[in-house]
C-alpha positions in Angstrom: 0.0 0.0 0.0 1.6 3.5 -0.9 1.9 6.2 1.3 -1.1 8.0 0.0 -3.7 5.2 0.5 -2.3 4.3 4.1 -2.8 8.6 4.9 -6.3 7.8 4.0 -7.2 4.8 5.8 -5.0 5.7 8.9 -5.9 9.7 9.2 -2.3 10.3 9.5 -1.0 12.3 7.2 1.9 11.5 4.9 4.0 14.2 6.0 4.0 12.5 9.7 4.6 9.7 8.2 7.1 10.8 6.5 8.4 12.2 10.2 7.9 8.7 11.7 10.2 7.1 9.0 13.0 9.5 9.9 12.9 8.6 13.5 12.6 4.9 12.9 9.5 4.7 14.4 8.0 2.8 11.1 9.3 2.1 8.1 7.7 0.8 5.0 8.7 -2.7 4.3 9.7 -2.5 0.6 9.7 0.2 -2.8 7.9 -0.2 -5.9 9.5 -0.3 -9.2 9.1 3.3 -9.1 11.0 3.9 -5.8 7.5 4.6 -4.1 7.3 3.7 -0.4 5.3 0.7 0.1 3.8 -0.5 3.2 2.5 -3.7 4.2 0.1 -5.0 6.9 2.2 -5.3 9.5 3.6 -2.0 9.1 -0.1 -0.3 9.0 -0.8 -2.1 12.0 2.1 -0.5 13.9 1.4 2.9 13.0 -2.1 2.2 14.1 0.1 0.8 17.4 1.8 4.0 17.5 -1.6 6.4 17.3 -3.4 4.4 20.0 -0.3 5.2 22.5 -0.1 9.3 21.4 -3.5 9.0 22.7 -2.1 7.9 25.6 0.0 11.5 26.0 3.3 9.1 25.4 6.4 11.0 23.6 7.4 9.3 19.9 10.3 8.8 22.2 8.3 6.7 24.8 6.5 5.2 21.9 9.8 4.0 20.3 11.2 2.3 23.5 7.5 0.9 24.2 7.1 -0.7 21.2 10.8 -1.7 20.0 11.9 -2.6 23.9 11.4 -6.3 24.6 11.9 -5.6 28.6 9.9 -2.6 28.7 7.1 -3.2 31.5 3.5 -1.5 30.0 2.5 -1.2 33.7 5.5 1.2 34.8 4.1 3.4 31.7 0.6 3.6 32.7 1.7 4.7 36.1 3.9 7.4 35.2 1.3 8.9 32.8 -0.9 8.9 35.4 1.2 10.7 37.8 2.1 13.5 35.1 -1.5 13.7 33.5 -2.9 14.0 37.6 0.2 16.7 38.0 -0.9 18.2 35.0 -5.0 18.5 35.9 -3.9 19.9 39.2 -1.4 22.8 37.5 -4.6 23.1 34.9 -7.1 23.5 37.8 -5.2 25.8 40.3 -5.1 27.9 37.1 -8.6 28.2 35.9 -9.3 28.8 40.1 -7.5 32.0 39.4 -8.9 32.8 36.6 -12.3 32.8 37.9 -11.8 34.7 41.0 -10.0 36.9 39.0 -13.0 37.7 36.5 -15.5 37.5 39.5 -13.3 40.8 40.7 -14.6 42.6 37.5 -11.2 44.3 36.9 -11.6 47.5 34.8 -8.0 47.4 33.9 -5.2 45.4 33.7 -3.7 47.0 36.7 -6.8 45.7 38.7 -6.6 42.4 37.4 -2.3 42.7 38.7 -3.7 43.9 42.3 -6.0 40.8 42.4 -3.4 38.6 41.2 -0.9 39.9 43.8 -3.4 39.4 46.9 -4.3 36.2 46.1 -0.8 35.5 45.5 -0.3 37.1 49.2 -3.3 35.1 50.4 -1.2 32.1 49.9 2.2 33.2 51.0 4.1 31.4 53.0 4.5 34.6 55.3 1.9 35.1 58.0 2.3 38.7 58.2 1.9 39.0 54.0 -1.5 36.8 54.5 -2.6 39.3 57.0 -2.1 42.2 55.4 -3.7 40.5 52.1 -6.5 40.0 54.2 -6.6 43.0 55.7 -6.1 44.8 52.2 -8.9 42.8 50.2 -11.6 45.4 51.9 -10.1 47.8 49.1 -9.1 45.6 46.6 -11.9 43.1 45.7 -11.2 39.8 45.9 -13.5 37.0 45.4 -15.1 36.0 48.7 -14.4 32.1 47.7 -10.3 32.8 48.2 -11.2 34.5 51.4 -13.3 31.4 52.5 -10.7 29.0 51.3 -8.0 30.9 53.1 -9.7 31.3 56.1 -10.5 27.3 56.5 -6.9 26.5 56.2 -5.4 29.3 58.3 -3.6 28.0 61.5 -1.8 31.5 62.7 -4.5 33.1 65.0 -3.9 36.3 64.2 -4.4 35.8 60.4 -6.9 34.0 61.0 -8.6 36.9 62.8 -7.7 39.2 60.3 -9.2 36.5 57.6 -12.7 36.4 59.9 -12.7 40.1 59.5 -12.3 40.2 55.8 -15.1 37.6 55.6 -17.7 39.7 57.7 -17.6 42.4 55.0 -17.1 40.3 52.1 -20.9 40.4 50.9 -23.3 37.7 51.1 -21.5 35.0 49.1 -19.6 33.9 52.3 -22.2 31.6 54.0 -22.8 29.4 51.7 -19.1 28.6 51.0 -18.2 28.3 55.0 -21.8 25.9 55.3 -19.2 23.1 53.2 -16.6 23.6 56.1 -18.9 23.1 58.4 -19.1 19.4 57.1 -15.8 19.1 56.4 -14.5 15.6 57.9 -11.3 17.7 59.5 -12.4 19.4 63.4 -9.9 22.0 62.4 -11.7 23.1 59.3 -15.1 22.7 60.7 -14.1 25.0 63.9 -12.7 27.5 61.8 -16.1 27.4 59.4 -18.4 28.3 62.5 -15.9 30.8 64.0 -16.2 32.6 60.9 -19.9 32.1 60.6 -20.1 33.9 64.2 -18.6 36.8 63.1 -21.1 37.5 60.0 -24.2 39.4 60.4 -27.6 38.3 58.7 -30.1 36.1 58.4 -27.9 33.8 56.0 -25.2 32.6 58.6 -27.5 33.0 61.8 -29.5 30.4 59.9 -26.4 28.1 59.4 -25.3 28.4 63.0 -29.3 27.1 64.0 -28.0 24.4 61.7 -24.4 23.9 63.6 -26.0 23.1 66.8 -27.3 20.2 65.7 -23.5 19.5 64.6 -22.0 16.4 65.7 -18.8 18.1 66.6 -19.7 19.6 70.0 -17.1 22.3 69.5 -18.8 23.6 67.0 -22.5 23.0 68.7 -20.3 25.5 71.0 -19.2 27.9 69.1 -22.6 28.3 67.5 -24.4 28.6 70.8 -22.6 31.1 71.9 -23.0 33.0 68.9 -26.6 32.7 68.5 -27.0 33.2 72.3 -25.3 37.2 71.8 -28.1 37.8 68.9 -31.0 36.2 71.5 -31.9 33.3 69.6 -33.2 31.0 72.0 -32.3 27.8 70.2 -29.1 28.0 72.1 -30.6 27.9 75.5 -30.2 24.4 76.5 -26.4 24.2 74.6 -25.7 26.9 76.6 -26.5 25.6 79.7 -25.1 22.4 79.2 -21.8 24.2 79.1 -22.0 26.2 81.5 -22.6 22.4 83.9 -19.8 21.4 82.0 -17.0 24.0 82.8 -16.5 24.5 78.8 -16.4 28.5 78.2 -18.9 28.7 81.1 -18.2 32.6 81.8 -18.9 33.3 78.0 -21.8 31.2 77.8 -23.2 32.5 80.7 -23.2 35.9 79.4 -24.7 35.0 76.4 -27.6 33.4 78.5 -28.0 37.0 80.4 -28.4 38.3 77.2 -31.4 35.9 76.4 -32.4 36.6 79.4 -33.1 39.9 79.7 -35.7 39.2 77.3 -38.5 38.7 80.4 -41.0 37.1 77.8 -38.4 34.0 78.4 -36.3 34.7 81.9 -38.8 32.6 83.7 -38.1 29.7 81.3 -34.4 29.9 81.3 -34.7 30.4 85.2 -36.3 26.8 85.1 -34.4 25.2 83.4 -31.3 26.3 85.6 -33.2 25.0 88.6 -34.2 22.1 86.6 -30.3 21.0 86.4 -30.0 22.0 89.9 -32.0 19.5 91.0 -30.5 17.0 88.7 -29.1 13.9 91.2 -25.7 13.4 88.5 -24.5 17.6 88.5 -21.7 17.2 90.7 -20.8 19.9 93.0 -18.4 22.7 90.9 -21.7 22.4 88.4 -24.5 23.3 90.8 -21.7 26.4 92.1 -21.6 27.8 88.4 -25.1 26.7 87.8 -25.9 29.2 90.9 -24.1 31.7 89.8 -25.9 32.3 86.3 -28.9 32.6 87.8 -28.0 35.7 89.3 -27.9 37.1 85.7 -31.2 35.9 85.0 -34.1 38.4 86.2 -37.9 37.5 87.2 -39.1 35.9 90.2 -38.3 32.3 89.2 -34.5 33.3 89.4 -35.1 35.1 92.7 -37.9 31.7 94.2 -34.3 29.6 93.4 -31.9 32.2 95.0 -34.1 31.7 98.5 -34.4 28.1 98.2 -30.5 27.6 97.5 -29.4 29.9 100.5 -30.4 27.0 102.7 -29.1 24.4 100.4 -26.8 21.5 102.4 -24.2 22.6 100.3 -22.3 25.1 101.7 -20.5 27.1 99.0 -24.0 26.9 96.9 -25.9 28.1 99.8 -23.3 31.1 100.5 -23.2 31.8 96.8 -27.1 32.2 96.8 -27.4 34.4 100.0 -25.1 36.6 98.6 -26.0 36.9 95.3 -29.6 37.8 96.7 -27.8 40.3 98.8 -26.8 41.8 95.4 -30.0 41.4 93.8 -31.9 43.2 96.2 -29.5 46.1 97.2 -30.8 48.4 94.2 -34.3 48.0 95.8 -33.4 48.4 99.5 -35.8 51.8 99.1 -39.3 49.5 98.6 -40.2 46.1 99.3 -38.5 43.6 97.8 -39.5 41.1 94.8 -39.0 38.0 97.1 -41.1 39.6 100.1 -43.9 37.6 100.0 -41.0 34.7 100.1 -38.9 33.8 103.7 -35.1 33.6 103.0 -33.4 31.3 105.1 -30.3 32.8 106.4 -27.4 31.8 105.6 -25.3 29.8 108.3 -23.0 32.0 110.7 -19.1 31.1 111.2 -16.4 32.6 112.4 -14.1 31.0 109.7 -12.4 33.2 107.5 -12.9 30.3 104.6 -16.4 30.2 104.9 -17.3 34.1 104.6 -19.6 35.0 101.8 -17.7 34.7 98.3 -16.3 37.6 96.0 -18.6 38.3 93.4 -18.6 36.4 90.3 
């Protein structure tokens, strides 16, 4: 078969061919009369051996020692192309990453498009203080809230990663949505960073995601989200809360957010109860029913006041001193007219003469 019929059948044309010949790839098995190339079966069937393997990515090199090398191993091949073509994809897909957020910047010139470049470039840096200052920065110069996000998940330096929460909270509304796929990320590191950086944003897009979190079966980041949602009085949080401040985990902080639920009156009363409720609990060990006491000095209405009385005569002494004084607090504004636990006999607190059992400092 000459060298024009075999560029039909094959598709390759006779100029490669031609090109294949010269690097001993294939060469035609005999010449006509003429001195025209002439290739037989076997020599069609390796340049059909030789096509299948470009498709492959291989080098005419590699193709050459694959198909002319009796020891050459096929497997050895297939894994290195799929190393390189892997490599390759990642190189391909870090690019078009940059691209986009580049284009979702909607730079006006190509110096914008350089002063997105650069931050994202500084987003990444190895330096912790050029990632801060990238993330400080990117309230002037746009950048896509998606690098923010992706920055701010993998973040380990604490004061980037402040700086990175920050950002976040005035990136727009795009942010929530991206953080909600940390949040089920199977690394605790990324999912506590997702929710920190949900309890910084504003709106009804990431409260709605921390309602989500508390449901989260990492309990830090049930945490994290109660204490959020319990500082914007959202009362989904109540019983989280409580359960750390029994717990002794961030018991000051979640305290104060319960105040702040609290002083809503339409639900003191509740929260009061269900204090009192874990106070009576037979399992809440000592140090628990102390701190338990304690918040309910921040929570107003008569229920907190009924549980006061009653604990100033508990048989635990440091609960029952804790209670008398805090009710020696929470009357003193009121000293003028009758109190609101009148109607209700304190029992007095026991007398000593010890110096270690005197009425605490206040909490």
């Amino acid at each position: 078969m000459l060298i024009g019929e075999v560029a039909r059948r094959s598709g390759v044309s006779a100029r490669m061919l031609r090109h294949y010949e010269s690097l001993g790839l294939v060469r035609p098995s005999g010449r006509t009369g003429s001195g025209y190339r002439e290739y037989s079966g076997e020599d069609i069937r390796r340049i059909f051996h030789i096509e299948s393997l470009r498709s492959l990515g291989l080098s005419l090199r590699e193709i050459g020692r694959a198909l002319d090398d009796s020891g050459f191993t096929p497997s050895a091949l297939v894994g290195d192309l799929i190393a390189q073509t892997r490599e390759r994809i990642a190189a391909e897909t870090e690019l078009l990453t940059r691209l986009r957020r580049i284009d979702a910047a909607s730079p006006a010139a190509w110096e914008d498009v350089l002063q997105v470049v650069a931050l994202l470039q500084a987003l990444g840096s190895k330096s912790a203080d050029a990632r801060q200052r990238a993330a400080l920065s990117s309230v002037e110069v746009p950048v896509p809230v998606e690098a923010l996000v992706e920055a701010a998940l993998s973040e380990t330096e604490p004061n980037v990663a402040g700086a990175l929460r920050w950002a976040l909270a005035r990136s727009g509304d795009g942010g929530p949505a991206l953080l909600a796929e940390g949040l089920g990320s199977p690394v605790a590191a990324v999912r506590e960073r997702a929710v920190q950086s949900l309890a910084e944003m504003t709106g009804g897009a990431a409260t709605a995601l921390l309602r989500q979190a508390l449901a989260n079966p990492d309990v830090v980041v049930r945490r994290c989200a109660a204490l959020a949602l319990g500082t914007r009085g959202v009362a989904d949080a109540v019983p989280m809360l409580i359960d750390m401040i029994v717990e002794g985990r961030n018991d000051v902080d979640a305290a104060d957010a319960l105040s702040v639920l609290a002083s809503d009156t339409a639900r003191s009363d509740q929260i009061a109860s269900w204090l009192v409720g874990r106070l009576a609990h037979g399992t809440t060990e000592a140090a628990a029913r102390g701190r338990v006491t304690q918040a309910l000095a921040a929570v107003p209405g008569k229920t907190a006041s009924r549980a006061l009385v009653e604990l100033s005569g508990d048989e635990d002494r440091a609960v029952a001193l804790t209670a008398a004084y805090l009710l020696q607090l929470r009357e003193a504004p009121s000293s003028a007219s009758p109190p609101s636990t009148a109607t209700v006999r304190p029992a007095a607190p026991p007398r000593s003469s010890s110096p270690t059992e005197r009425p605490p400092a206040s909490p």
